[in-house]
C-alpha positions in Angstrom: 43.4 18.9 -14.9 41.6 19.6 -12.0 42.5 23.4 -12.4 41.6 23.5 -16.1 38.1 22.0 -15.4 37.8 24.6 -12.4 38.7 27.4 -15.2 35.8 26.0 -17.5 33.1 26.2 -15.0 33.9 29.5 -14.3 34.0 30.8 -17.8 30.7 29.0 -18.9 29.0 29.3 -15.8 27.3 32.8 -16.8 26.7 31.5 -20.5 25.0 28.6 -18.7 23.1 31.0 -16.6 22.4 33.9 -18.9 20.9 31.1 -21.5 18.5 29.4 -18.7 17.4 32.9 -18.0 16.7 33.6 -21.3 14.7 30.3 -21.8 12.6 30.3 -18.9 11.8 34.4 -20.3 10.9 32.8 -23.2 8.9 30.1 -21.8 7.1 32.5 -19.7 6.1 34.8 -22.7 4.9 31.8 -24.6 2.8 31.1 -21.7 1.4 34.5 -21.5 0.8 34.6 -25.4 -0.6 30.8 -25.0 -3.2 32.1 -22.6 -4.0 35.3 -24.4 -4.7 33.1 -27.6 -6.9 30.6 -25.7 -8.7 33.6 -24.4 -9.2 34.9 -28.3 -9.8 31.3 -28.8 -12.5 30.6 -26.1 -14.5 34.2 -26.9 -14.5 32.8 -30.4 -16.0 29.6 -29.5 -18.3 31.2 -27.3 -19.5 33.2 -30.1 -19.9 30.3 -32.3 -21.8 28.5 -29.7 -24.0 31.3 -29.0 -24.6 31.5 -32.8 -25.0 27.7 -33.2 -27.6 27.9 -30.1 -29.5 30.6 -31.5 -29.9 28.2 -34.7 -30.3 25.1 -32.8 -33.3 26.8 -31.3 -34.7 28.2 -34.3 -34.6 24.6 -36.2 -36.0 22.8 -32.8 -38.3 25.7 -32.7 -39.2 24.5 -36.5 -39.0 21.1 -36.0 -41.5 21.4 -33.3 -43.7 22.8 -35.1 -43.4 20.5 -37.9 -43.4 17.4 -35.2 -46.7 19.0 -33.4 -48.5 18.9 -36.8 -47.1 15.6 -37.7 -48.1 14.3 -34.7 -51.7 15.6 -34.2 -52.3 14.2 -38.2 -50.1 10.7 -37.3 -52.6 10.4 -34.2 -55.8 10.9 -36.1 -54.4 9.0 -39.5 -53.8 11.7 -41.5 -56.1 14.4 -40.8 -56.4 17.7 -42.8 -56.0 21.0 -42.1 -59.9 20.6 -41.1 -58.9 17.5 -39.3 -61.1 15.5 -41.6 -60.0 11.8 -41.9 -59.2 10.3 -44.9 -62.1 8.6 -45.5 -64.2 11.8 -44.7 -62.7 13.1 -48.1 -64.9 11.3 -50.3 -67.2 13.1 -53.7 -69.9 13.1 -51.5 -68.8 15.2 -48.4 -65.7 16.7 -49.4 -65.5 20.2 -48.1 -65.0 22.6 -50.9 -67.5 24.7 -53.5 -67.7 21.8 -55.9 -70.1 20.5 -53.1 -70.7 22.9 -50.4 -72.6 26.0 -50.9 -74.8 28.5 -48.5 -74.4 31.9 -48.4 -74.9 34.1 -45.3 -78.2 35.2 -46.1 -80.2 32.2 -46.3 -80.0 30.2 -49.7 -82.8 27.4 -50.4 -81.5 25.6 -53.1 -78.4 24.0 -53.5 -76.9 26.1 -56.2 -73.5 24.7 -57.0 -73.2 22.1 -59.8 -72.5 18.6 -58.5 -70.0 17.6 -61.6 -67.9 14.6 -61.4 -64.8 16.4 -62.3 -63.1 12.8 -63.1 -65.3 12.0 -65.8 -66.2 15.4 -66.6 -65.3 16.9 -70.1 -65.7 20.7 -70.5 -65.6 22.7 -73.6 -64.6 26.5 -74.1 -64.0 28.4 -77.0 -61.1 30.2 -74.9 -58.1 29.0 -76.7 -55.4 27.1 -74.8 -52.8 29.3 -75.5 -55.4 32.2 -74.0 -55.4 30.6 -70.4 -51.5 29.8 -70.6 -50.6 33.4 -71.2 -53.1 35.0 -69.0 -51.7 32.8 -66.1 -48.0 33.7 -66.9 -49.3 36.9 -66.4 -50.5 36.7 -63.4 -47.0 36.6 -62.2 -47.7 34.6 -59.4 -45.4 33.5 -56.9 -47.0 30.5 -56.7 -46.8 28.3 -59.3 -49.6 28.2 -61.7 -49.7 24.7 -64.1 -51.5 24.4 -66.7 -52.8 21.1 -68.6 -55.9 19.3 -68.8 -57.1 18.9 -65.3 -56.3 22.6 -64.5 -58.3 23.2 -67.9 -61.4 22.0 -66.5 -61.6 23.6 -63.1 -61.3 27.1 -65.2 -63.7 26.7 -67.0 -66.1 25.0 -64.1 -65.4 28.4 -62.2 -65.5 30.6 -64.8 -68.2 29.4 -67.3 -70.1 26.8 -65.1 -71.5 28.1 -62.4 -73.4 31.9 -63.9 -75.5 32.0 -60.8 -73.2 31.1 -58.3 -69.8 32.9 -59.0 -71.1 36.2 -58.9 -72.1 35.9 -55.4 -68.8 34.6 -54.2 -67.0 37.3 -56.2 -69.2 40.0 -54.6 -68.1 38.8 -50.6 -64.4 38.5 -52.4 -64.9 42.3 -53.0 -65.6 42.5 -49.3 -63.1 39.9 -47.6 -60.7 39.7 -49.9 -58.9 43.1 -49.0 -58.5 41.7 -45.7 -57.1 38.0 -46.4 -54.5 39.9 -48.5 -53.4 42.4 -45.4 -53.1 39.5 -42.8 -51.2 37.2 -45.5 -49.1 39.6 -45.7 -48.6 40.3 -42.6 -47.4 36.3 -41.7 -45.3 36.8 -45.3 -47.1 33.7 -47.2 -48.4 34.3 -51.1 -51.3 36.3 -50.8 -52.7 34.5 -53.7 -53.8 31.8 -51.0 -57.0 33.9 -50.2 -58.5 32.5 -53.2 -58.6 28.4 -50.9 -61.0 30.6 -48.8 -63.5 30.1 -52.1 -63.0 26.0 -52.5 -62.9 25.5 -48.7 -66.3 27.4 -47.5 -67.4 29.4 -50.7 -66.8 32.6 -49.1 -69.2 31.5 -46.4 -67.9 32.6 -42.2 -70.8 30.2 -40.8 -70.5 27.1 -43.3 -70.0 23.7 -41.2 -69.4 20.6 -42.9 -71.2 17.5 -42.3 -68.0 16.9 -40.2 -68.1 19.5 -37.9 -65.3 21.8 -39.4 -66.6 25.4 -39.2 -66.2 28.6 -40.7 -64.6 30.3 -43.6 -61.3 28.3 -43.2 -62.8 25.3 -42.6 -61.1 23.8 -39.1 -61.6 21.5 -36.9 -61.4 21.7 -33.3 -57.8 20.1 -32.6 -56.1 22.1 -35.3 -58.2 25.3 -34.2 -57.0 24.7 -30.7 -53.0 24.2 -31.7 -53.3 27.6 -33.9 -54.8 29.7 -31.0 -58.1 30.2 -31.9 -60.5 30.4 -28.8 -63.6 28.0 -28.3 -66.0 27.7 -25.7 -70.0 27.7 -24.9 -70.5 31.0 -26.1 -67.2 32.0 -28.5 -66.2 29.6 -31.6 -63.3 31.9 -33.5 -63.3 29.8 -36.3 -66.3 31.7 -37.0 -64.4 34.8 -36.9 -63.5 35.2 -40.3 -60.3 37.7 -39.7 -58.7 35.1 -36.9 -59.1 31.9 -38.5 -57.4 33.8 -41.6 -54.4 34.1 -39.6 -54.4 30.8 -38.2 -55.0 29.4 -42.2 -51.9 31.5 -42.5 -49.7 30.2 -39.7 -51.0 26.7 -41.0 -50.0 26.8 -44.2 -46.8 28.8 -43.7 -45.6 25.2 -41.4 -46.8 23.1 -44.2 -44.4 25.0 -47.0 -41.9 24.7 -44.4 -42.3 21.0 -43.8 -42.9 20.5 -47.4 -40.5 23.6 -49.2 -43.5 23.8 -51.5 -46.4 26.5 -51.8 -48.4 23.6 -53.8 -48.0 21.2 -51.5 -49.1 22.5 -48.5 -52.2 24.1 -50.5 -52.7 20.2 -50.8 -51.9 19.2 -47.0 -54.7 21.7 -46.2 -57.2 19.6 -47.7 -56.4 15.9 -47.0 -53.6 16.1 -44.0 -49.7 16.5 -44.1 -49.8 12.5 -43.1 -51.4 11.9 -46.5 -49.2 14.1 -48.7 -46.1 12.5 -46.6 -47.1 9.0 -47.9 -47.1 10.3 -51.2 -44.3 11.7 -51.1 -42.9 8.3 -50.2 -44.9 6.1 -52.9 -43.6 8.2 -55.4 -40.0 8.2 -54.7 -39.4 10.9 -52.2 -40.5 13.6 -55.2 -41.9 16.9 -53.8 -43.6 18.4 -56.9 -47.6 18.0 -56.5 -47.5 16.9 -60.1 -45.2 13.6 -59.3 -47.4 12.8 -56.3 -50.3 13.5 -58.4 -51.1 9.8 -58.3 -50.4 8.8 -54.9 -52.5 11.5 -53.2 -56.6 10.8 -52.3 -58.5 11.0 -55.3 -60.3 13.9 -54.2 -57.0 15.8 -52.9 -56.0 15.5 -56.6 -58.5 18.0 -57.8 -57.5 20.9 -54.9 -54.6 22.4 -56.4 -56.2 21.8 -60.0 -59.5 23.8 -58.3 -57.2 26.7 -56.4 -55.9 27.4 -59.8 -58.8 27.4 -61.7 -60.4 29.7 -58.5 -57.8 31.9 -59.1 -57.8 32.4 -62.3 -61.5 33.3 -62.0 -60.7 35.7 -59.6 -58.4 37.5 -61.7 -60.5 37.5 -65.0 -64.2 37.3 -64.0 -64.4 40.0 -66.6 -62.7 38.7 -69.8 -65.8 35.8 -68.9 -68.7 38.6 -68.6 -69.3 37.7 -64.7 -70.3 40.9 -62.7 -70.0 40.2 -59.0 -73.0 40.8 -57.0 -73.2 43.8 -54.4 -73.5 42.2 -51.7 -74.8 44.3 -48.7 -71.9 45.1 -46.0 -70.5 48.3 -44.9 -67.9 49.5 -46.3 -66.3 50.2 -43.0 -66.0 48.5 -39.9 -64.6 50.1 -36.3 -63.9 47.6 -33.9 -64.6 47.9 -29.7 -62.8 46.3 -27.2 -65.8 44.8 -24.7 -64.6 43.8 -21.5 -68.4 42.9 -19.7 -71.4 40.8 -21.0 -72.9 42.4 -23.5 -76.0 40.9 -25.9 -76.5 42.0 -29.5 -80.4 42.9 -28.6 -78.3 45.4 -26.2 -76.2 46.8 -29.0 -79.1 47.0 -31.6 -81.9 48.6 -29.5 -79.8 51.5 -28.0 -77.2 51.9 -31.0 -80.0 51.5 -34.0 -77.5 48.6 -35.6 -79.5 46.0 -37.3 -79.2 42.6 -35.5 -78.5 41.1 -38.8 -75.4 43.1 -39.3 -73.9 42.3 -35.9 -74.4 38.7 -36.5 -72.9 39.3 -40.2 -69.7 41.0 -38.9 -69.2 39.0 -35.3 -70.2 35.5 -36.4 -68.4 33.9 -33.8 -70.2 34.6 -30.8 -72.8 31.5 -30.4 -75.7 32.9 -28.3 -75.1 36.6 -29.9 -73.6 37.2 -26.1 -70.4 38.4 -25.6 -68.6 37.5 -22.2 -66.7 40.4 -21.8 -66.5 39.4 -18.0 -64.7 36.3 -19.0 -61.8 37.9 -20.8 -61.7 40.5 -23.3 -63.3 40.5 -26.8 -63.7 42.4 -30.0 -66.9 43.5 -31.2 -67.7 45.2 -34.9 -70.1 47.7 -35.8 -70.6 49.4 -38.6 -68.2 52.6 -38.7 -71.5 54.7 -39.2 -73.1 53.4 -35.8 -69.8 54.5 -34.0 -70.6 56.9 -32.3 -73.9 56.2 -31.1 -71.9 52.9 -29.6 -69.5 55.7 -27.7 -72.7 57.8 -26.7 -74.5 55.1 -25.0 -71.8 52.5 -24.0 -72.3 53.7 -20.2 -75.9 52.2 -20.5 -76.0 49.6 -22.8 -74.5 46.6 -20.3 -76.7 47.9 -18.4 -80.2 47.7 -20.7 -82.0 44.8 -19.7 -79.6 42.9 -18.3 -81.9 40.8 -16.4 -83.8 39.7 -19.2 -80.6 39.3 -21.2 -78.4 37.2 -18.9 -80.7 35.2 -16.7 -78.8 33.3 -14.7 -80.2 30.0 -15.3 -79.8 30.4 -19.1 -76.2 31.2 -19.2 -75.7 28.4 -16.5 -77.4 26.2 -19.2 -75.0 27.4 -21.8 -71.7 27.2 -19.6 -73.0 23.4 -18.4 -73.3 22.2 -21.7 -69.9 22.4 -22.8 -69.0 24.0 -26.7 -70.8 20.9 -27.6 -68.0 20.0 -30.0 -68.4 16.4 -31.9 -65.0 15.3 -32.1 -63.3 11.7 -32.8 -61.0 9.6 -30.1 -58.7 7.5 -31.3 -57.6 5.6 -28.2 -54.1 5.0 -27.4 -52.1 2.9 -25.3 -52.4 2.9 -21.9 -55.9 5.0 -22.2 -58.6 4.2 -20.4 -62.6 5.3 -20.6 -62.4 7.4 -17.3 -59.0 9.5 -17.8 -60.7 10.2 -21.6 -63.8 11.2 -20.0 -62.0 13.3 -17.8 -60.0 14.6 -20.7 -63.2 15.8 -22.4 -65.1 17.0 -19.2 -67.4 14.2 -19.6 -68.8 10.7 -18.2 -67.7 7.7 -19.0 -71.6 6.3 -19.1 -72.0 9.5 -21.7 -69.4 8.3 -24.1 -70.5 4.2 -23.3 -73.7 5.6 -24.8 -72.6 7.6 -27.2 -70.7 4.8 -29.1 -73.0 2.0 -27.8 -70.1 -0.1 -25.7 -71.2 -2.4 -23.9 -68.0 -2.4 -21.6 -65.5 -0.6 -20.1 -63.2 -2.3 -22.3 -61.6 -0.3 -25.2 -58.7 -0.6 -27.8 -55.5 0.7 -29.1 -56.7 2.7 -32.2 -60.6 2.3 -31.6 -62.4 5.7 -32.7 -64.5 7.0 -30.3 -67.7 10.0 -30.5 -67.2 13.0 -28.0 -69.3 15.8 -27.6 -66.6 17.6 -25.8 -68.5 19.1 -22.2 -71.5 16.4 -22.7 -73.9 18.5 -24.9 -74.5 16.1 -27.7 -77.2 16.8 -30.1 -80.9 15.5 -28.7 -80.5 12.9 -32.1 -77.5 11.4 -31.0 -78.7 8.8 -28.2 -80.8 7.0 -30.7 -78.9 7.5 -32.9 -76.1 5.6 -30.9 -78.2 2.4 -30.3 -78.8 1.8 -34.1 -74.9 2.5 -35.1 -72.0 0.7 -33.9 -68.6 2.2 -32.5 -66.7 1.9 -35.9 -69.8 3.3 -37.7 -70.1 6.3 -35.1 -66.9 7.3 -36.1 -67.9 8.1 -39.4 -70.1 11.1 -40.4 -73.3 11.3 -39.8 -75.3 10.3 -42.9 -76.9 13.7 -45.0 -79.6 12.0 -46.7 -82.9 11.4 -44.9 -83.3 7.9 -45.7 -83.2 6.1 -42.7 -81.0 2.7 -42.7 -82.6 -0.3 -40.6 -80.1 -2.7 -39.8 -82.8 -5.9 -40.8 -83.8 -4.0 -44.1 -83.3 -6.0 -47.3 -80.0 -5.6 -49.5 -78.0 -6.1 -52.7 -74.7 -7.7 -52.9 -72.3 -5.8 -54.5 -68.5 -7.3 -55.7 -66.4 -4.6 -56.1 -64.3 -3.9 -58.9 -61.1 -2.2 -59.1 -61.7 1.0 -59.7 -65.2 1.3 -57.5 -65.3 3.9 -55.4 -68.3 4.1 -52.6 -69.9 7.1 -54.1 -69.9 5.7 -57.8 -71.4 2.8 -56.1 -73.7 4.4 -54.6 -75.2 6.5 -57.6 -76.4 3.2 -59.3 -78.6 3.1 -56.8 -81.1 5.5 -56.2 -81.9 6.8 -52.5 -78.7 5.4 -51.3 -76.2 7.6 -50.6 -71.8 6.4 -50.0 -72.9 6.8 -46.2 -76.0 4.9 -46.0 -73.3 1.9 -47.2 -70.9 2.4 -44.6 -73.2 2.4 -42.2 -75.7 -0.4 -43.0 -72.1 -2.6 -43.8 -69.9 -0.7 -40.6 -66.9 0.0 -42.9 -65.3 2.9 -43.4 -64.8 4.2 -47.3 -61.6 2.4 -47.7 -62.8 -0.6 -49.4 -61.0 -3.2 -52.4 -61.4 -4.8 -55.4 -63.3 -8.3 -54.9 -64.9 -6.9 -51.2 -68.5 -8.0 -50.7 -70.2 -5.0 -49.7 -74.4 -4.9 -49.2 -76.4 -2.3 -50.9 -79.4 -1.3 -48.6 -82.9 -0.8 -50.2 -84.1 1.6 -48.2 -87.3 2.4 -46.9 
């Protein structure tokens, strides 16, 4: 027995041995093959993570963007593209050519029709069907409605306003060109240019009663987040070819927050926060059409007004409006000045007419350029280009003295850019880290909003003339206007308010809006009421407002 089990071992024990050779081969070459494929497996993965990265930084890059604008129009309730509060939007002030008009050259009469477009009723003997297929053919890649508030802004721009439009479409001729080049350049519609002619009227120096400047109408905050340089002597808001590309890096976040070209024309007037909320009112809708209702009432005649600008634009002629030549050079060149250099400089050793320099380089303040500071552009007529090359040697040089005394451009460096801005205080801020904020004192902004105390609170508005050079008006004005009423705007009639005057009470109705108010009573103007009562313009059916009689 013992034999024939000896006789079995031996006889299986090479099977036995072959086969565990032949499984740990195996084993081994699954290893190797394992390894190789976790290899494959790992580049892959690395790959993908590297591509997911790439878009996880794009959408946070996105998102960022989206969360700074949010933010900056969260923190000042719903600010504009100008930065303009709600309550700044109202018929009265509203920033746009329905209300706003001064050419560069010096106009002396308001010349823009002050219509109430939601009572207004305008006739044409253009056919409906006429203006429907003339803005199907436009082709534009932004969509062009049409229905009976569109209706009316065409024919305000296009029949309306015979003295006005052809001014505007004669600097179109001039600045248009442009606004097209850097559109495209940031890839947004190029039939946006045409917001340059609601927000400003074609004008580079228009400022609005709220201190947004220039063509593009901004504010400081939003100028600041979309590069554009301010100090005592430079304001590139001014600068009609910057603040064109930072109107086209705004409104290119806003159709990326919004994914619609309508909308953010619409944000640009009355804030991202307030096309957000009605957005939500309406159901979470995104056509401007189903937020229509929900949006400020003066926010709801923009798009209806960019249209009708457009349009305009397009067929001044089928309307017999010949733009007006309006006298700038056909050609710029543009210098690169790297020291301090004053326009009476340029003109008296190139022949360039002051006028034109301050036409073409609007955003220098004092008409100094601080070269020494950093480097700026300056353009000159191409036809005065090479007198600017033949004398450039001497003309930082040409009365220098006279030019740059030191105690004026101390003056102008101390005083700050002078920017009136609003402060809404958040938690945990106190007077002296916003003074410090704002390069100013906290007595300054005590005086400037007329607190009594140090004490301030979450979400109280505060004035700022950011570096302390407030306006010579503003002390007194301070002493006669309370912190909530110093937020507002200051007032653009000339009637004075007195605190102790006499007054009407007024119930209001649903429906009322300040400015309607005000027009039943002459004198007064929707400010002179917020003032004299310390509201803002928000106000509701049943409120108790007084009406002051003014002296």
């Amino acid at each position: 027995m013992l034999a024939a089990a000896a006789m079995i071992s031996a006889f299986t024990a090479p099977a036995t041995e072959a086969w565990g050779s032949t499984r740990q081969d195996r084993e081994r070459k699954t290893k190797i093959y394992l390894q190789k494929e976790n290899r494959k497996l790992v580049a892959v993965i690395d790959s993908l993570q590297a591509e997911l990265s790439r878009y996880q930084s794009e959408m946070r890059r996105n998102d960022s963007i989206a969360d700074e604008i949010m933010d900056l129009y969260d923190e000042n309730e719903g600010k504009s593209a100008a930065g303009l509060n709600p309550e700044d939007y109202t018929q009265d002030v509203t920033d746009s050519l329905l209300n706003i008009w001064y050419l560069q050259q010096q106009i002396s009469a308001r010349e823009v029709p002050d219509y109430d477009m939601d009572t207004m009723k305008f006739e044409s003997n253009v056919p409906d069907e006429v203006y429907i297929s003339r803005l199907k053919a436009m082709n534009s890649f932004i969509a062009l409605p049409y229905n009976d508030v569109v209706k009316k802004y065409i024919i305000l721009y296009s029949e309306k306003m015979p003295e006005t439009m052809p001014k505007i479409l004669g600097l179109c001729n001039w600045y248009m060109p442009i606004f097209e080049e850097i559109f495209n350049e940031h890839d947004v519609p190029e039939e946006l240019k045409a917001m340059a002619v609601i927000e400003s009227a074609m004008n580079p120096t228009a400022v609005s009663r709220a201190g947004a400047k220039g063509m593009w109408q901004f504010m400081y905050s939003t100028a600041k987040i979309y590069g554009l340089h301010i100090d005592s002597f430079v304001d590139e808001r001014l600068d009609p070819v910057k603040s064109a590309h930072a109107a086209a890096e705004y409104l290119k976040d806003s159709y990326r927050i919004f994914g619609d070209w309508n909308l953010a024309i619409a944000s640009y007037n009355c804030g991202a926060g307030n096309v957000n909320r009605a957005i939500r009112r309406s159901g979470g809708k995104r056509n401007f059409w189903d937020i229509y209702p929900y949006l400020p009432r003066e926010t709801r005649g923009y798009v209806p007004a960019f249209v009708g600008a457009l349009y305009t634009m397009t067929y001044y002629k089928e309307h017999g409006i010949v733009p007006q030549a309006i006298e700038m050079p056909a050609h710029v060149d543009t210098f690169h000045v790297s020291k301090m250099l004053h326009f009476k400089q340029v003109s008296a050793l190139t022949g360039v007419p002051e006028q034109d320099l301050k036409n073409l380089n609007p955003q220098y303040r004092h008409e100094i350029i601080p070269g020494n500071e950093r480097d700026y552009i300056l353009r000159i007529p191409f036809t005065y280009a090479n007198a600017f090359i033949d004398n450039e040697d001497s003309l930082y040089t040409y009365k220098a003295d006279e030019y740059f005394n030191p105690v004026v451009i101390k003056k102008i460096k101390d005083g700050g850019d002078g920017e009136r801005i609003i402060h809404r205080v958040r938690s945990g801020e106190v007077l002296g880290r916003i003074a410090i904020r704002y390069h100013v004192s906290v007595s300054q902004i005590k005086r400037w909003n007329n607190l009594r105390s140090d004490n301030i609170r979450i979400g109280q508005r505060l004035v700022i003339y950011r570096g302390g050079n407030a306006p010579a008006a503003s002390a007194a004005a301070s002493s006669a206007k309370s912190a909530s009423a110093q937020a507002a705007k200051p007032s653009s009639t000339k009637s004075s308010v007195d605190k102790n005057a006499e007054y009407t009470i007024y119930v209001v109705k649903s429906g009322d809006s300040l400015y309607n108010i005000a027009k039943n009573y002459p004198g007064v103007s929707a400010q002179n009421i917020m003032d004299f009562n310390g509201i803002s313009s928000k106000i509701k059916p049943g409120m108790k407002i007084r009406i002051p009689k003014l002296r």
